[in-house]
Every structure is written in C-alpha cells, then in structure tokens.
N, C-alpha and C positions, 0 to 999 in steps of 0.2 A: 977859253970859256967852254967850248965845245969838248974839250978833253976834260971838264970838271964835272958837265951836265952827264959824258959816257960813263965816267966812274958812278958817281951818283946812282946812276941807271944802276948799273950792275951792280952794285952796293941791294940796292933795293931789291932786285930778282935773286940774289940770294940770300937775303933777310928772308922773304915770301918762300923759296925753298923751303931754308929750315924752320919756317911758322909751319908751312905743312906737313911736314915729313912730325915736327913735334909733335901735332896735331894727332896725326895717324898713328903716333908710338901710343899717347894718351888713350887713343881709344880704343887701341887693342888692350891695353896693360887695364882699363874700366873691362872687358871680356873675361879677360884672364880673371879678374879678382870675382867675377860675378859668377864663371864657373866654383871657382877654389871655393867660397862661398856657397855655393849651392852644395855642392861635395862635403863640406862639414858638416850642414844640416842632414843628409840623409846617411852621414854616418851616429849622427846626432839620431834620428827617426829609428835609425836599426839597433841603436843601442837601447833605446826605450823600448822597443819592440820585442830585443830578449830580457831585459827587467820585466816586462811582463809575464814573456813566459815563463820566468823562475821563481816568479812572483804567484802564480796559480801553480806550480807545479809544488811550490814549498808549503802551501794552503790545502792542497791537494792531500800530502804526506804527512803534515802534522796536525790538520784541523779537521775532526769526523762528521764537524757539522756543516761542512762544505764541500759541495755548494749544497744550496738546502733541497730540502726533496723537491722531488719535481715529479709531477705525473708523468705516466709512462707515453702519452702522445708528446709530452714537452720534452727531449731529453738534452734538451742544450740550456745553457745558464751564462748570461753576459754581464759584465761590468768592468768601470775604466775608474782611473784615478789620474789624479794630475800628480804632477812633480816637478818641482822645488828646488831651488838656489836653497846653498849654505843657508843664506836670512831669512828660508820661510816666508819668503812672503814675493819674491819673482819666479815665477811660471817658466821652467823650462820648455815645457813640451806636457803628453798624456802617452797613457796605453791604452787599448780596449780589451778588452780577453774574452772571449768565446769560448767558454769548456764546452766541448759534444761528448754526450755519454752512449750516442746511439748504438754503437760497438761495447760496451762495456757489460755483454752479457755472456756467457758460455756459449760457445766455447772460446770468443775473441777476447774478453776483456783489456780491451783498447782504450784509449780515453786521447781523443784530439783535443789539443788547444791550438786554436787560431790566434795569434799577437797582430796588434798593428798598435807601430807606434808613432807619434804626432812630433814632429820638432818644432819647436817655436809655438807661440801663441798668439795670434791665432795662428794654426799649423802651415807652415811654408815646405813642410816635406813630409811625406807617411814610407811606410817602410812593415810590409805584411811577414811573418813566418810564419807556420803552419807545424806542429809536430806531435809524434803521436806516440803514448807513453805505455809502456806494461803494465797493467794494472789488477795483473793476476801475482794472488799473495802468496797462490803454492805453483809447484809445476805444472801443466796443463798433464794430466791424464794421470797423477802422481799426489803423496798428502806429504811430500817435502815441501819445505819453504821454498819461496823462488829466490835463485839468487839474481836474477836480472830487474827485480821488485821497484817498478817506475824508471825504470832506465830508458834512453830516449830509442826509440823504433827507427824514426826516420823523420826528415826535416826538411822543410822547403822554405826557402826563403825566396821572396816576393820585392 
C-alpha cells in the first residue's frame, strides 16, 4: 500500500511539473504573439503613413488648386482620410497630412509634408514621417526647367 500511495505521489508532482512548465510555455508564447502583433500594426501605421505622403505629394503635382490659398500668416494646410478594406465599409486605420509652405518661397522653395498614420480603428499604433520636397519648377539662379522637380530632399521617419 505504501509503495502504491509513493507512486501515486510522484505521479502527481510530475503531473504539477508539467501543468507548470505548460503553464509558463502558454504565457510566453501569449508575449510573443502580443509583440508579433504589435509589430504588424505599426508596420500597418507606417505604411498609411507613407500613403499619405504620396497621397499629398501626387495632389500636390497634379491638382493647381491644392491646397487652397491660405494667407500668408497661415502657411500650413492639414487634413486626414480614412482607409478601407476591399468592402468599403471596414476601417483600416487613417492618415493625417500637414503640408507647410513656410519655405516654399525664393529662394528655398521647399514644401514639407508631415504623415502620421493611424493603424486600427480606433488607432492601436501611429507611425509619423516627415519629408521635404523641391518645389522649384526651374533651376535655382537659372530659366531651365528643373530636373529634380518634387523629388523627395530628405526624410524622417518617426
């Protein structure tokens, strides 16, 4: 009887072993997936983030009435849009876009756009870039055309 109670025992303390060791796998491999997860989203955030900015940068070069005038103390002009699953009708995430024009005069003609973009709805991750484009349409000091004409300057991602 005595050798059926010891087995029993030890049956039991290594049941309890491997409940906890499971236990412990469980709740790293919940860590793991809750990074991997987070990690999608903010490469999900950085990619709305540059939709936006090719999104005002293609607004920028093909549409003359954009952004609309702005007085000369106002030289920055914002706005966001949401974005959409295939079905039109679930919410990926958004952009916000900040054009500044405050450089966009002689002899800079610069034009920064700020992006940030929102993953999820409501937003579970953002993701800022910052970049700043040529927006002179001839050579600086010259009456040739520019060839570098909105080509990106330089870029910070956030």
């Amino acid at each position: 009887m005595k050798r059926r109670a010891s087995t029993l025992l030890a049956a039991l303390a290594l049941l309890s072993l491997i409940l906890v060791l499971g236990l412990a796998f469980l709740a790293r491999r919940s860590a793991e997936y809750q990074v991997a997860n987070l990690q999608v989203t903010r490469a999900q955030a950085r990619a709305l983030a540059m939709a936006g900015l090719e999104d005002a940068r293609a607004k920028l070069d093909r549409d003359f009435s954009f952004p609309p005038q702005m007085e000369v103390a106002h030289r920055t002009f914002q706005y966001a849009e949401l974005v959409y699953d295939l079905d039109d009708t679930t919410v990926l995430g958004s952009y916000e876009v900040i054009v500044d024009q405050t450089y966009n005069d002689d002899p800079y003609r610069v034009i920064t756009l700020e992006s940030t973009g929102m993953a999820g709805y409501p937003p579970r991750s953002r993701y800022r870039v910052q970049a700043e484009f040529d927006a002179s349409a001839k050579i600086r000091g010259g009456t040739a055309d520019n060839p570098d004409y909105w080509k990106l300057i330089r870029m910070v991602e956030r």
